[in-house]
C-alpha positions as CSV (number, residue, x, y, z in Angstrom):
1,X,118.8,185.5,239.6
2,X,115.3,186.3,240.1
3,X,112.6,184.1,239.5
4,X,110.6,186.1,236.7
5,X,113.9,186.7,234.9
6,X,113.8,182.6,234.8
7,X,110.4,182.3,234.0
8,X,111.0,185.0,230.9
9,X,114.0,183.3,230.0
10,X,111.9,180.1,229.6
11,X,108.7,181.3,227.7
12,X,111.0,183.2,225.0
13,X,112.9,179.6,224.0
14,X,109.1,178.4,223.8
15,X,108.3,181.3,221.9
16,X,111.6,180.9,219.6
17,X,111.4,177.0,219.4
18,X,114.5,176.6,221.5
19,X,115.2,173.4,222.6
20,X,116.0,174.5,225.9
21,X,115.9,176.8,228.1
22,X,118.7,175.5,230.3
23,X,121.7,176.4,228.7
24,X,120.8,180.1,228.2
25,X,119.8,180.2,232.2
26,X,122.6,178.7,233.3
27,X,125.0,180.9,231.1
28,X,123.5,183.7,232.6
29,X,126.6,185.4,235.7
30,X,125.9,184.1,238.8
31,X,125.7,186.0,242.4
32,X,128.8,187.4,243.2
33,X,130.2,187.9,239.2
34,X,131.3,191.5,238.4
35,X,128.4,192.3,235.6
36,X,128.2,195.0,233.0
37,X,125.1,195.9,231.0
38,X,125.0,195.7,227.0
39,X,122.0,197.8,225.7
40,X,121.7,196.5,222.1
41,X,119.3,199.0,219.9
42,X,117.8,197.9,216.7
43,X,117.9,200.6,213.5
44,X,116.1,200.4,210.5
45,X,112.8,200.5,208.7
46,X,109.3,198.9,209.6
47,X,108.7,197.5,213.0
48,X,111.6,196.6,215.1
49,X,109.6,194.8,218.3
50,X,109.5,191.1,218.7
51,X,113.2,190.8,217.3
52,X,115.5,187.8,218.4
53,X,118.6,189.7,219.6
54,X,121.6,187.1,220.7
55,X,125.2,188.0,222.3
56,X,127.5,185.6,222.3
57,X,130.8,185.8,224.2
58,X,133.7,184.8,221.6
59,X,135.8,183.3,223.8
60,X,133.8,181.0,226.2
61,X,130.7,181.1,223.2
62,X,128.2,181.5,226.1
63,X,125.3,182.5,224.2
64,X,122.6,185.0,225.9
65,X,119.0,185.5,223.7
66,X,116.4,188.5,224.7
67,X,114.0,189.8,222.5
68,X,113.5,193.4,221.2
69,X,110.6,195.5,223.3
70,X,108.4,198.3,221.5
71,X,111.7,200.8,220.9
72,X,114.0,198.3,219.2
73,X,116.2,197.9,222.7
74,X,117.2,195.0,224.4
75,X,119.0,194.7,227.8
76,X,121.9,191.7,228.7
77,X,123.5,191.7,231.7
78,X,126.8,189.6,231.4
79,X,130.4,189.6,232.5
80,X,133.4,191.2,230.7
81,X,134.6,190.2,227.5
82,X,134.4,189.6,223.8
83,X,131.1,190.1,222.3
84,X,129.2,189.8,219.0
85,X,125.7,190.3,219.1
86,X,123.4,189.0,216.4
87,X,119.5,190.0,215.4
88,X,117.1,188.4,213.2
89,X,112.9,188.6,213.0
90,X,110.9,187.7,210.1
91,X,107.7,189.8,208.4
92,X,105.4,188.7,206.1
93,X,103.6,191.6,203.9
94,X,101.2,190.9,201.0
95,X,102.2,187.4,200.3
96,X,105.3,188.2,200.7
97,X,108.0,186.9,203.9
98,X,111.1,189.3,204.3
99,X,113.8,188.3,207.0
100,X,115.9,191.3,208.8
101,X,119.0,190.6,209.9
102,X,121.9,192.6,211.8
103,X,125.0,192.4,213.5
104,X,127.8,193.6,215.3
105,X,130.9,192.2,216.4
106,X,134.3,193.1,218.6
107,X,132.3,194.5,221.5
108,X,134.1,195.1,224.1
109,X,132.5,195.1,227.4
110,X,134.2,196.4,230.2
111,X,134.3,196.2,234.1
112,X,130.6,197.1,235.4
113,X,130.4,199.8,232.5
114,X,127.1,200.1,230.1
115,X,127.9,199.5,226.4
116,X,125.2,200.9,224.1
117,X,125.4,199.3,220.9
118,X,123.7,199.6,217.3
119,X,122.6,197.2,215.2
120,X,121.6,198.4,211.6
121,X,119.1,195.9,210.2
122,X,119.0,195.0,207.0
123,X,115.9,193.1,205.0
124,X,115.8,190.5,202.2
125,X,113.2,188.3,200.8
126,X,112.8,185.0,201.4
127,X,114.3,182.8,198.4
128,X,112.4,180.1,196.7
129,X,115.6,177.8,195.7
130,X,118.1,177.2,199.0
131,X,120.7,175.4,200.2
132,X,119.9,172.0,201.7
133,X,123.0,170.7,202.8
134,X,126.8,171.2,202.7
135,X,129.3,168.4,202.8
136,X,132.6,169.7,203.1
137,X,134.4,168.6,205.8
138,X,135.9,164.7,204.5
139,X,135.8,161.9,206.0
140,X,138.0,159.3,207.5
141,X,139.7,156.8,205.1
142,X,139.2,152.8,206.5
143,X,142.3,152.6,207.8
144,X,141.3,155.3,210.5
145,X,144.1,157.8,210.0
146,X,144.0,159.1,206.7
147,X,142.0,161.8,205.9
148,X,139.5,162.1,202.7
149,X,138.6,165.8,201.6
150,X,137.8,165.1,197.4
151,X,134.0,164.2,198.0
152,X,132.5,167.6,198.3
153,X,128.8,168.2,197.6
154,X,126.6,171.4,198.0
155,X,122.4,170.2,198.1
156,X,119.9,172.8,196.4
157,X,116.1,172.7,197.4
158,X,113.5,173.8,196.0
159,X,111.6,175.4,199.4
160,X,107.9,175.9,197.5
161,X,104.8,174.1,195.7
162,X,106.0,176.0,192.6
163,X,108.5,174.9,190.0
164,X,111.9,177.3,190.3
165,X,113.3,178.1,187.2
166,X,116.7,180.0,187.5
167,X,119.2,181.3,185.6
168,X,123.0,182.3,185.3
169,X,122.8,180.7,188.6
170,X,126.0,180.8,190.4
171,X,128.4,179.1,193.4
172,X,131.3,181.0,194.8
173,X,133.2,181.1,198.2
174,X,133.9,184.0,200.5
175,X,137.2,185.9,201.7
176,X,139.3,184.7,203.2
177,X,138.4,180.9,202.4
178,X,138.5,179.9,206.2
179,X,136.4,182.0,209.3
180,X,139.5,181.9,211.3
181,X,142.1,182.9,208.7
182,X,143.4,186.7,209.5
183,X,140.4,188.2,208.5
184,X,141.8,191.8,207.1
185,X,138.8,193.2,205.7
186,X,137.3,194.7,208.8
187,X,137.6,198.5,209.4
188,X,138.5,200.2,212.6
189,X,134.4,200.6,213.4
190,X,134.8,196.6,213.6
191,X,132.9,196.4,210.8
192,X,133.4,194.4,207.2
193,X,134.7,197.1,204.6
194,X,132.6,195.9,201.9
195,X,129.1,196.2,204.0
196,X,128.2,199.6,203.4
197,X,129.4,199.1,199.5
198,X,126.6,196.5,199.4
199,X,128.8,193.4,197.8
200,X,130.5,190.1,199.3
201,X,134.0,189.4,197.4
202,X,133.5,185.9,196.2
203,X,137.2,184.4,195.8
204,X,139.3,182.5,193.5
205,X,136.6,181.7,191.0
206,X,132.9,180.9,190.2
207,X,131.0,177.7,188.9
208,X,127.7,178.5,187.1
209,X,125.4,176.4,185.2
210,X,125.4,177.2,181.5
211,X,121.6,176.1,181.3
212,X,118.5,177.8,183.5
213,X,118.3,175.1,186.4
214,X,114.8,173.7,187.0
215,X,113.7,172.2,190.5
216,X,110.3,170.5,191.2
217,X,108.6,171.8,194.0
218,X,109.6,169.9,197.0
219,X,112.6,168.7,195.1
220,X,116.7,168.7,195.3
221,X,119.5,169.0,193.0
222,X,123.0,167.4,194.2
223,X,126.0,169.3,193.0
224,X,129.4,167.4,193.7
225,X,131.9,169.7,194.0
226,X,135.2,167.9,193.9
227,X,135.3,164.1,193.3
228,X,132.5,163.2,190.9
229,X,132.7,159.3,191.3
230,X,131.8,156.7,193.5
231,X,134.1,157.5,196.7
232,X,132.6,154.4,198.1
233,X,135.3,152.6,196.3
234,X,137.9,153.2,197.6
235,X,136.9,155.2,201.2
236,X,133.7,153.6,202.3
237,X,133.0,156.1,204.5
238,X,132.5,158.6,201.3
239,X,129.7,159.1,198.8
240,X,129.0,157.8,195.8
241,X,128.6,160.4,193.3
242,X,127.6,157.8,190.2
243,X,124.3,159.1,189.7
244,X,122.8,160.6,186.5
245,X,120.6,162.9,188.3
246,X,123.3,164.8,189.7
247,X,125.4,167.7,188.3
248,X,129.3,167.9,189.1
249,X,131.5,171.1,189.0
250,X,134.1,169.8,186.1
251,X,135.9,172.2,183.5
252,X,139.3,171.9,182.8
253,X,139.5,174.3,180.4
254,X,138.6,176.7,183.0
255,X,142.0,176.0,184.8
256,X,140.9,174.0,187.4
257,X,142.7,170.2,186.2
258,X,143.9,169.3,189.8
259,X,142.9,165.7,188.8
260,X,143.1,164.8,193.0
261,X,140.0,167.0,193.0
262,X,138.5,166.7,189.3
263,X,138.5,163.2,188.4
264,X,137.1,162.3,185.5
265,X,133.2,162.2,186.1
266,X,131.4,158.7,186.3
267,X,130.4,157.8,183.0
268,X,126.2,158.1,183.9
269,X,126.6,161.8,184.9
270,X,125.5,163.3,181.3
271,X,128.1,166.3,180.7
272,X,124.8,168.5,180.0
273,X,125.4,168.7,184.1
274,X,128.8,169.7,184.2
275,X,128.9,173.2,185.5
276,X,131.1,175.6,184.0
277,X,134.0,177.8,186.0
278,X,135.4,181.2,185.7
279,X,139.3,181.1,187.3
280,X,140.4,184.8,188.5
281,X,142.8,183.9,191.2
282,X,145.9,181.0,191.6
283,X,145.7,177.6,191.6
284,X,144.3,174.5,189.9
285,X,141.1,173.9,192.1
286,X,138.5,175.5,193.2
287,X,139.6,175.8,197.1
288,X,136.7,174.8,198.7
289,X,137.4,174.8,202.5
290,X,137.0,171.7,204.4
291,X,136.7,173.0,207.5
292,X,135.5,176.5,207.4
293,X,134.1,178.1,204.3
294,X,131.7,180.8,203.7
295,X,129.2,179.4,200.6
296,X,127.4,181.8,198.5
297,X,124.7,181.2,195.7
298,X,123.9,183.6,193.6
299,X,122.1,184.5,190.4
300,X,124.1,186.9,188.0
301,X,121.8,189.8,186.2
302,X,121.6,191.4,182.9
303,X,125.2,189.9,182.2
304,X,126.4,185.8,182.2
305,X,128.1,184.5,184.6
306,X,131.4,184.3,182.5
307,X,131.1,188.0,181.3
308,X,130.8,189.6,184.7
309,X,133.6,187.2,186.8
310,X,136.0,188.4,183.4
311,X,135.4,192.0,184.4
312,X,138.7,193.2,186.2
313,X,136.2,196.3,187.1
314,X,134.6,193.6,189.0
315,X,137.4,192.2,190.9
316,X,138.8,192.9,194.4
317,X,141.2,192.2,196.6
318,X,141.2,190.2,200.0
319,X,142.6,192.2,202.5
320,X,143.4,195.1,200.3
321,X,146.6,193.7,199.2
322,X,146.8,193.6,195.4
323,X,148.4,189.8,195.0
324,X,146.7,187.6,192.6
325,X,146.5,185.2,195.4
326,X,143.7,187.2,197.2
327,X,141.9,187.9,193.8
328,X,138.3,187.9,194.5
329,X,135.0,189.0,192.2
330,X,132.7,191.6,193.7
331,X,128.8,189.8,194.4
332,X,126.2,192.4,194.6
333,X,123.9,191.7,197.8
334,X,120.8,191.5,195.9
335,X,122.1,189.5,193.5
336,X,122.7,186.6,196.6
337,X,120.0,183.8,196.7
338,X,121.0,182.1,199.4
339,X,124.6,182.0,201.7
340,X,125.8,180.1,204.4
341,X,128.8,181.2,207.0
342,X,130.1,178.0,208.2
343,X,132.8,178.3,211.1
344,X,135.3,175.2,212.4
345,X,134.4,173.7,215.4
346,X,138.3,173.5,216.4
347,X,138.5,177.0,216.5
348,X,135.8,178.7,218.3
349,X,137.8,181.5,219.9
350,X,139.1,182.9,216.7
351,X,136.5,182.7,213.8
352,X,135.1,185.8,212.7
353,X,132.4,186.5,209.4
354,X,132.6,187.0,206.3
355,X,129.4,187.7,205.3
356,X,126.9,190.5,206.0
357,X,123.7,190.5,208.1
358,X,121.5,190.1,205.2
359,X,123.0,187.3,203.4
360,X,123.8,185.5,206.6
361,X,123.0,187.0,209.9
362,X,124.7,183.8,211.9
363,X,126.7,180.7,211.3
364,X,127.1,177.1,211.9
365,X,129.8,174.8,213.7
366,X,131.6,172.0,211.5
367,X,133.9,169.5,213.1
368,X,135.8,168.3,209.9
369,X,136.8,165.0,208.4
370,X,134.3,162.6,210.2
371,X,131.9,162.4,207.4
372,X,129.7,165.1,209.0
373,X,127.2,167.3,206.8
374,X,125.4,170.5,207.7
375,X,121.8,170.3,207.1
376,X,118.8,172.7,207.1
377,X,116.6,172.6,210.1
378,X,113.1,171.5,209.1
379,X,110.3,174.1,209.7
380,X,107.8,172.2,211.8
381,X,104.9,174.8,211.3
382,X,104.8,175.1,207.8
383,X,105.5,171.4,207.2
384,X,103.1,170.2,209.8
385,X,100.4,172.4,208.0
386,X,100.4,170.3,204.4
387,X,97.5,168.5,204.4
388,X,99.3,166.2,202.0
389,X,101.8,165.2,204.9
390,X,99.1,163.5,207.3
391,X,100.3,160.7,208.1
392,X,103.8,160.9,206.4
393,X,106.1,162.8,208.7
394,X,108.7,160.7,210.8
395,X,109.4,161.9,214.4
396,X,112.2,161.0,216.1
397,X,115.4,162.7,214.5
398,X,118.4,161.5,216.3
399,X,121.0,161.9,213.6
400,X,122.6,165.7,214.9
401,X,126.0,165.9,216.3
402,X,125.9,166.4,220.5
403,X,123.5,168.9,221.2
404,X,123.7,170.3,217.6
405,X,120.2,168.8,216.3
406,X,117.0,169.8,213.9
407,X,114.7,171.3,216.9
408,X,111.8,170.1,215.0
409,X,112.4,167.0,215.7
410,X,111.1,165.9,212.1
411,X,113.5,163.4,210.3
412,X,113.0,165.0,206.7
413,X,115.0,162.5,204.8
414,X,112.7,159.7,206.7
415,X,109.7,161.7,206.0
416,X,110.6,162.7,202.3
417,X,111.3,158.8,201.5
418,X,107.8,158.4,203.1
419,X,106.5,160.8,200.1
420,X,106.3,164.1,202.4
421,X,107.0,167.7,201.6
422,X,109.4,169.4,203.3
423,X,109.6,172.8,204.3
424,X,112.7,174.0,205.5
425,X,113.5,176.7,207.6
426,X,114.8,180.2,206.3
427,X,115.3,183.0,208.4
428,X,119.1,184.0,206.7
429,X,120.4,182.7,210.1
430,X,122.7,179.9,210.0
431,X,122.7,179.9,213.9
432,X,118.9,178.6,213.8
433,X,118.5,177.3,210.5
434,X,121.3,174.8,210.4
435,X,122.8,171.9,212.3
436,X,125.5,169.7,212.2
437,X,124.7,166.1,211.1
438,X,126.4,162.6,211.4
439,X,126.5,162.0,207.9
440,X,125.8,163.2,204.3
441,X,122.0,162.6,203.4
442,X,123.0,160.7,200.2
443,X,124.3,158.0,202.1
444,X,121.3,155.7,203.3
């Protein structure tokens, strides 16, 4: 390798806020490997220069990053193989920040062959309310060989110094309900069907709040998704959920009565923050994966909630097979304020996406049942820059899982305790804006 494709290599993770440069080097073929060249060009409107471009090889997950030139090209050199390359800039026009996102996936690249490939890119605003933190995965009962899945919870921030006020907002998972299920609903261009319809089929059902949610600026809202109780009581490696500030996903008349999954809310939790469910597919809970879900929130328009997920015109199959198992409710794109593609960490050769390039452009590993959470990376810039923060951010974050850590480098629940605003980061890349973390947030 030459020495100025090091050097490069090295001042775009500075440029990109890498950690390190090392692992991207060092993934790079050696002398002596067979090499092909993958010529990724970006489509689209405005300017395409300056865009992160990554390929990742999808069976050893080597992961190679160049940047876009003046044309909207950029040039890997890597060995034969899987591929799925991944793009994402930000733009910020009149006030306004817009993130463009693209992918493509299934390239085959062959024996010291060129592989052009296209990326269409597609833009969406930055959202105002986002998710925090996922905890999905269980834990580990005391005994050390059971394991716990009925504590979920789902974090929504409030990512501005403006109060959000939002309604017919909405929760719903994508299809198929784990990334390395057999994903039928790509076409023979190896892309998702639904893409160029412009919807992501949300399955099984949808939770909603009945009531326009309001966040603070700065500020959270903790849903529990299955399991609104103190956990702690029982598996003291859970969460305790007994907390009259949170809101709980709980409406058996809905269907959903599985009482492993819905007990009985604690008594504090006022049922003004019970969300409210619309069942379209099988089963008696809301399937929430616990190892490898794809979470969508979104906010239904010139409808409710329980009108539009009714619709059969709005329903859809998984897979194309017309089995009320696979029932799923057509999201428009736009209507999506925030989504999160979340692959299992035990099966890294075989998870593929389920949402498109401008909901979710990446994704983020989850090793399951160890009480581990997947939290938003903190965005150093824009936090460091409140002048209301001097003196309140804590350094030092060591709470990420191996070398899957906040690159900022800011503890935000530290720092937020401390009486600091947090921004997060939000690029609609789960590759770069989420880590894996040793433990929910609500536990302290």
């Amino acid at each position: 390798m030459k020495r100025y494709t090091l050097l490069s290599c090295c001042l775009l993770a500075l440029l990109f806020g890498m950690s390190s440069c090392s692992d991207d080097i060092f993934s790079h073929p050696q002398n002596g490997m067979t090499t092909s060249e993958v010529v990724v060009t970006l489509s689209g409107n405005g300017s395409l220069d300056g865009i992160k471009v990554q390929l990742r090889n999808t069976s050893t997950n080597s992961i190679f990053t160049q940047t876009s030139d003046a044309d909207g090209k950029a040039l890997f050199t890597v060995t034969p193989g899987i591929y799925e390359a991944t793009a994402t800039g930000r733009r910020a026009q009149e006030g306004i920040a817009y993130t463009y996102n693209g992918t493509a996936g299934e390239l085959v690249v062959g024996d010291k062959a060129s592989l052009p490939v296209t990326i269409s890119m597609k833009t969406a605003r930055v959202s105002q309310v986002i998710i925090k933190e996922i905890y999905n995965g269980g834990c580990m009962a005391d005994n050390g060989v059971t394991q716990f899945q009925f504590d979920k919870c789902i974090i929504l921030y409030n990512n501005s110094d403006q109060p959000a006020a939002v309604s017919n907002l909405c929760i719903g998972e994508g299809a198929p309900s784990n990334g390395h299920s057999n994903n039928n609903n790509y076409g023979s261009d190896g892309r998702l069907t639904y893409e160029a319809e412009g919807f992501i089929p949300v399955w099984n059902g949808i939770w909603y709040f009945p009531e326009t949610l309001e966040i603070a600026p700065y500020s959270q809202v903790v849903i529990n998704v299955h399991g609104a109780i103190d956990n702690t009581q029982a598996m003291s490696n859970s969460v305790n959920y007994a907390n009259a500030d949170y809101y709980c996903m709980y409406d058996p008349e809905s269907g959903y009565v599985n009482s492993s999954y819905y007990p009985t809310p604690a008594s504090v939790i006022p049922t003004s923050h019970y969300l409210k469910a619309v069942r379209i597919a099988l089963g008696n809970a809301w399937p929430l994966s616990v190892s490898a879900p794809a979470l969508v929130l979104f906010q239904v328009k010139d409808t409710t909630p329980a009108v539009y997920a009714s619709d059969v015109a709005n329903q859809w199959y998984d897979g194309g097979r017309v089995l009320q198992s696979g029932l799923c409710t057509k999201v428009p794109n736009e209507w999506i304020v925030d989504g999160v593609e979340i692959f299992s960490a035990n099966y890294k050769d075989s998870s593929k996406k389920r949402l498109t390039a401008d909901v979710d452009a990446g994704y983020v590993w989850l090793t399951n049942y160890q009480g581990h959470t997947l939290y938003r990376n903190v965005d150093k810039e824009a936090t460091e820059a409140l002048p209301e923060n001097e003196g309140k951010l804590v350094y030092g974050y060591a709470l990420g899982v191996g070398t899957s850590t906040d690159p900022s480098g800011i503890d935000a629940e530290a720092s937020m305790r401390n009486g600091a605003h947090i921004v997060f980061q939000d690029s609609n890349n789960s590759s770069t804006d989420f880590h894996e973390r040793q433990s929910c947030s609500l536990r302290k």
